[in-house]
Backbone bond lengths (Angstrom), bond angles and torsions (degrees), N, CA, C in turn:
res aa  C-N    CA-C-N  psi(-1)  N-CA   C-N-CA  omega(-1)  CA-C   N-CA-C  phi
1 X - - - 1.454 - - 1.531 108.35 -
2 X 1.494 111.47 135.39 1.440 103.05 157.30 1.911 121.15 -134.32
3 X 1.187 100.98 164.42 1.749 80.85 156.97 1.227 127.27 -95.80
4 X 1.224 105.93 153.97 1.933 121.15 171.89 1.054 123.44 -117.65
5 X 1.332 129.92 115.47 1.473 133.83 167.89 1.499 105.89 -31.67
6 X 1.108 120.77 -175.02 1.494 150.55 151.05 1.457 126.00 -61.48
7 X 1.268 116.20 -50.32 1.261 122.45 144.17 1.339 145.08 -24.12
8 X 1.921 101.04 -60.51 1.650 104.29 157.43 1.316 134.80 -76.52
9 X 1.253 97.46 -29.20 1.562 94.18 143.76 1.289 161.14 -44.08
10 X 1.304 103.81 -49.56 1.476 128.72 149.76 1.740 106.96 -66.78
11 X 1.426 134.61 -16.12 1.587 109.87 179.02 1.492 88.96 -94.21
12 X 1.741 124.00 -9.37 1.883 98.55 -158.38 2.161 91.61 -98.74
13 X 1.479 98.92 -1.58 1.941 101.76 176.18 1.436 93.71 -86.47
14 X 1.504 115.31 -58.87 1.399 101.19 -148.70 1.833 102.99 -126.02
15 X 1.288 102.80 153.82 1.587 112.08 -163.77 1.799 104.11 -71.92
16 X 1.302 97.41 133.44 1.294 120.74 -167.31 1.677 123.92 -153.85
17 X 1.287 123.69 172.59 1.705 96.55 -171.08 1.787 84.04 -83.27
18 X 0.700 131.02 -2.22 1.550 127.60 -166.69 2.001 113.83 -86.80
19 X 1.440 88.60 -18.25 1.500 92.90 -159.93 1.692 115.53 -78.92
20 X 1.396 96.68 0.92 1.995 101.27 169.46 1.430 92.63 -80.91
21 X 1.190 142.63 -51.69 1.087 149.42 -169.00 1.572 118.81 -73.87
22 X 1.130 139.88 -13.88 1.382 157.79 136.56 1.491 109.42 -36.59
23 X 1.847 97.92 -55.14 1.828 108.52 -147.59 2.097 79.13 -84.02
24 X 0.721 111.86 -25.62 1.684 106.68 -163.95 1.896 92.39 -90.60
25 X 1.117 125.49 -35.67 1.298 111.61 171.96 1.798 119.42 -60.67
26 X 1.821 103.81 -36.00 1.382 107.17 -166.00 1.889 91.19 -81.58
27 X 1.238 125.49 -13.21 1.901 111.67 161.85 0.881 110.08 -79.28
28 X 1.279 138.55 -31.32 1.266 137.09 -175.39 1.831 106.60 -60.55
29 X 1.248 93.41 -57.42 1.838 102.02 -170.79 1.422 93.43 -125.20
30 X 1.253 140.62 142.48 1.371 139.30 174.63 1.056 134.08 -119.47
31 X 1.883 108.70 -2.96 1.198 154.52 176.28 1.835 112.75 -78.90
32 X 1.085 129.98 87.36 1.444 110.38 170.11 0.852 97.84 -133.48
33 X 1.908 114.60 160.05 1.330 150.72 -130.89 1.162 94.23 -155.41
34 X 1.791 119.57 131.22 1.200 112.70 148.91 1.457 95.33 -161.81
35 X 1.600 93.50 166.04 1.819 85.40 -170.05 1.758 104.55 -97.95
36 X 1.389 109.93 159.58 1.602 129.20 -142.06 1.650 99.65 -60.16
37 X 1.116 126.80 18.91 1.725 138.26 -169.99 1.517 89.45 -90.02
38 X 1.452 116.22 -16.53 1.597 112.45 -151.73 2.010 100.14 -83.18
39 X 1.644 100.16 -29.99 1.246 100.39 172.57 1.527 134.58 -42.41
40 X 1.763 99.59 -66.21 1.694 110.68 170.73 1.259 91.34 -62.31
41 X 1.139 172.58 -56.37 1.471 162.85 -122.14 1.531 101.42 -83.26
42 X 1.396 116.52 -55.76 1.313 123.77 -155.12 2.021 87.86 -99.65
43 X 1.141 138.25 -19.81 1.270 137.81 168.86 1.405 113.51 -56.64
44 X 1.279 100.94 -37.10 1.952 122.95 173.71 1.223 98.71 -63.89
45 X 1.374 112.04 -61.86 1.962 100.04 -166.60 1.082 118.69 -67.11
46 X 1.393 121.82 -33.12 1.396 139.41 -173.34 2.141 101.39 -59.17
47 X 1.336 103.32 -44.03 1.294 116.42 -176.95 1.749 116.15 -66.84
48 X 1.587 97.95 -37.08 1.308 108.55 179.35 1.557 107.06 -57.29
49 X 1.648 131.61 -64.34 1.121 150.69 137.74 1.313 118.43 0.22
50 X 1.394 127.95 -43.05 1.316 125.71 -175.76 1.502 84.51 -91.92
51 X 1.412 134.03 -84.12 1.169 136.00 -167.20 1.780 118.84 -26.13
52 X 1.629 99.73 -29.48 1.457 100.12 -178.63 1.763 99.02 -100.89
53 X 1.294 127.96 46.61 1.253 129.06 -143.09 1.640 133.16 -24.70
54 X 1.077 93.55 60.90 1.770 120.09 173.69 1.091 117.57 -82.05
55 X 1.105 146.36 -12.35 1.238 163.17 142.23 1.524 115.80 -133.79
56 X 1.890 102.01 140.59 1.101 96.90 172.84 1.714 119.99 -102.81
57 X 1.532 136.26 -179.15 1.288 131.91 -149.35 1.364 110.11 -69.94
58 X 1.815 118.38 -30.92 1.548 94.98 -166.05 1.574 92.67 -84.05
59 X 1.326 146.92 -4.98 1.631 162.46 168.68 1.188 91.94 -41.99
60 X 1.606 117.40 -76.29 1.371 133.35 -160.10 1.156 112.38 -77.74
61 X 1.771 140.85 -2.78 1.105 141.93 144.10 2.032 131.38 -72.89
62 X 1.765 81.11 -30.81 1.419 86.41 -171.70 1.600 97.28 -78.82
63 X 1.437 122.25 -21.54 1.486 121.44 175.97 1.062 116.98 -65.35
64 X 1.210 135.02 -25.14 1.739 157.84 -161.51 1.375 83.43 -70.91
65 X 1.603 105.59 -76.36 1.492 132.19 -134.90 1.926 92.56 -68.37
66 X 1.161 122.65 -43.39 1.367 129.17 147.86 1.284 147.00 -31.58
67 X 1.332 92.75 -43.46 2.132 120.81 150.56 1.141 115.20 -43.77
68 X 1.395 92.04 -68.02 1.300 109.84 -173.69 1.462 145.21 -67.32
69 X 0.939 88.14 -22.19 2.071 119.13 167.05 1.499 97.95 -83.07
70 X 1.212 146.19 -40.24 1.205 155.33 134.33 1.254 123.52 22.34
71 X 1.299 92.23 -84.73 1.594 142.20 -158.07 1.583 117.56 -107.66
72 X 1.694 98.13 -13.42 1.424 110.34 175.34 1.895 129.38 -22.01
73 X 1.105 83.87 -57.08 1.846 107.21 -164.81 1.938 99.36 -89.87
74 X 0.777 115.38 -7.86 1.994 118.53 -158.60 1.590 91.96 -125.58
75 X 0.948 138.62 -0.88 1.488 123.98 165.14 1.874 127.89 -50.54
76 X 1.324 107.06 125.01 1.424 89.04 -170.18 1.662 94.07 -137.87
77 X 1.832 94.58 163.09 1.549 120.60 -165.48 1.307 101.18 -108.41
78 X 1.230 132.09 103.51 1.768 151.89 -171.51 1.433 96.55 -64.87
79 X 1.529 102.25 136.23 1.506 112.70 144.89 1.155 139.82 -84.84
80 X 1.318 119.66 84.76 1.940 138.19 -160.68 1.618 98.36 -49.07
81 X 1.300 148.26 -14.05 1.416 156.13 136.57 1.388 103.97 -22.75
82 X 1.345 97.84 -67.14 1.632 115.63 -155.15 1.565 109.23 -94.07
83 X 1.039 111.51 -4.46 1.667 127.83 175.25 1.287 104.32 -93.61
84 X 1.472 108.37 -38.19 1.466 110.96 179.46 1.251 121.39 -82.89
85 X 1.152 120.38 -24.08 1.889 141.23 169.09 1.361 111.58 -59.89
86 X 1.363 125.70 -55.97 0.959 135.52 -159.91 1.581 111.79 -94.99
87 X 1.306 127.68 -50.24 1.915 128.88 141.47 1.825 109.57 -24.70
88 X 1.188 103.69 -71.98 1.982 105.39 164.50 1.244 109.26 -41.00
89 X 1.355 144.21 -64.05 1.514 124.03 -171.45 1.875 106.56 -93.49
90 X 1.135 111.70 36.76 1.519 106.79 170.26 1.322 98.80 -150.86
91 X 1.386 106.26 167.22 1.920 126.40 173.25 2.003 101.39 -82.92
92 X 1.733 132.67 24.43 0.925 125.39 -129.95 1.881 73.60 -138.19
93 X 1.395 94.60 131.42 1.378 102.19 169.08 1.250 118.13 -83.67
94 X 1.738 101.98 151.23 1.798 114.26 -169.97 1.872 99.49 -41.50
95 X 1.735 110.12 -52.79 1.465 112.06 169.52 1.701 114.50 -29.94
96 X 1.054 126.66 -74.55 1.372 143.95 -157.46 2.075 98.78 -63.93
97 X 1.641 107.00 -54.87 1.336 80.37 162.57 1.274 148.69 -107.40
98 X 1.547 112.92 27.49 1.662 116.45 156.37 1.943 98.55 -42.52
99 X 0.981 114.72 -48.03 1.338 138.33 -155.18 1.861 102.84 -47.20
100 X 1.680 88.59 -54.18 1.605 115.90 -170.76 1.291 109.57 -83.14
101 X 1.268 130.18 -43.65 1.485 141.88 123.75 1.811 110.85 8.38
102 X 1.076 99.25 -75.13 1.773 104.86 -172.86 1.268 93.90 -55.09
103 X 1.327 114.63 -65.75 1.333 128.68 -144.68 2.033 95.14 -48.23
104 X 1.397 102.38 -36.61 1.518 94.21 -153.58 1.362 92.79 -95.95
105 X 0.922 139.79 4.71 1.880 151.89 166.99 1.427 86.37 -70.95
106 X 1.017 128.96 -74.00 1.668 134.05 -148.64 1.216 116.35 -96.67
107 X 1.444 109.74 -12.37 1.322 118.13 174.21 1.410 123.39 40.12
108 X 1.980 79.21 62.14 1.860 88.38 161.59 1.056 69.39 -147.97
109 X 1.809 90.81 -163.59 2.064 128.80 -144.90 1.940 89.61 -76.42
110 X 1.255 104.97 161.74 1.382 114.23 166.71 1.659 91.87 -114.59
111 X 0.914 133.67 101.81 2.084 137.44 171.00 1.728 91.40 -55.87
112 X 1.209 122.83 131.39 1.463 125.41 156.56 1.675 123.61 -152.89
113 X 0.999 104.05 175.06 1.796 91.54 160.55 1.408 114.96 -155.15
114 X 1.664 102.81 35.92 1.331 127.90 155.16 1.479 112.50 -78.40
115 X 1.719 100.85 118.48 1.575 101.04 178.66 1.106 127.12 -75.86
116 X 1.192 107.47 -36.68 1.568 121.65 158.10 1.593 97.41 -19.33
117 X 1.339 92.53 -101.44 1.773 115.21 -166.17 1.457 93.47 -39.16
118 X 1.103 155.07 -66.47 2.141 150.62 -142.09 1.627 70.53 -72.18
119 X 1.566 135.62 -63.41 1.415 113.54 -141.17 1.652 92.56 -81.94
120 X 1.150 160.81 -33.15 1.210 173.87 -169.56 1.639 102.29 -61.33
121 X 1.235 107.53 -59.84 1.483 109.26 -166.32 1.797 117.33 -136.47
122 X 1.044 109.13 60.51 1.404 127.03 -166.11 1.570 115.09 -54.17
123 X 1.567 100.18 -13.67 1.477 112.63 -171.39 1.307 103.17 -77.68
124 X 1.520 110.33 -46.69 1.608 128.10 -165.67 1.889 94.84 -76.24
125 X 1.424 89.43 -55.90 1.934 87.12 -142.93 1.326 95.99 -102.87
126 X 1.784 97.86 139.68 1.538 119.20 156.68 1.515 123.91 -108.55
127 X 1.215 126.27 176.33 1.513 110.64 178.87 1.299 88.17 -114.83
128 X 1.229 113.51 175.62 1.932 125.69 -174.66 1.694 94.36 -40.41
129 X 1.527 109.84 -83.26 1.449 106.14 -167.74 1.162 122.77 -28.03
130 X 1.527 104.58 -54.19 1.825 93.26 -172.53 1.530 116.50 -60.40
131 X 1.248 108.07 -29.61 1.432 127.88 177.37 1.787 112.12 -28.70
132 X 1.545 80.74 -84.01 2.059 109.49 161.86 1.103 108.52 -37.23
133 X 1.455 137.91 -42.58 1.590 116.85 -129.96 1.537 94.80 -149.87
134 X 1.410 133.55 -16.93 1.190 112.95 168.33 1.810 102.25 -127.33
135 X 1.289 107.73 150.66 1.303 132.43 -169.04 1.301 94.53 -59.45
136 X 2.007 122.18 120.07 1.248 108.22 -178.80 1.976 104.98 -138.06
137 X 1.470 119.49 169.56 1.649 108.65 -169.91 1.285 95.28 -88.12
């Protein structure tokens, strides 16, 4: 199991230069985790997309509904303590560490390709590549 930002999510739904690298992370691990912030997150992009009409609405629902079956079983409820602890000693928004948050509850990888977060918390977060390609806990 790992967690995934919002981000990888959005490259393994929708086509992006990122999204070979999404589809090879989700064989790699097929399991992702993220806590329930990931919904409005990915409701936003999905919206952005329609608004820039790149997809149209029943597209951007049936992608949801796909997320969400996903992610079904791995949904998680943040500790705003520890969201707040960890945002305070980083340049990393409260958003970014619900993310880092999980990761260190469950103690696995956070996947991202937020620099922020890899340079912030090097313990937690990898980006896809390192993910793939170097041996990680």
């Amino acid at each position: 199991m790992i967690v995934v930002d919002t981000n990888i999510i959005s490259y393994f739904y929708l086509n992006s230069d990122y999204s070979s690298l999404a589809e090879q992370t989700f064989k790699k691990d097929p399991i992702w985790s993220a806590p329930l912030l990931w919904r409005s997150e990915f409701r936003n992009v999905l919206t952005f997309y329609l608004k820039k009409e790149i997809l149209l609405l029943p597209e951007a629902i049936e992608i949801f509904e796909l997320a969400e079956e996903l992610l079904r079983e791995n949904e998680y409820e943040i500790n705003s303590a520890q969201v707040l602890n960890l945002s305070h000693s980083s340049e990393c928004s409260a958003y970014d560490c619900e993310f880092v948050s999980l990761a260190k509850d469950l103690n696995i990888s956070l996947v991202t390709e937020d620099k922020k977060v890899l340079k912030s918390f090097p313990e937690s977060a990898v980006s896809m590549q390192q993910f793939l390609y170097v041996k990680t806990s």
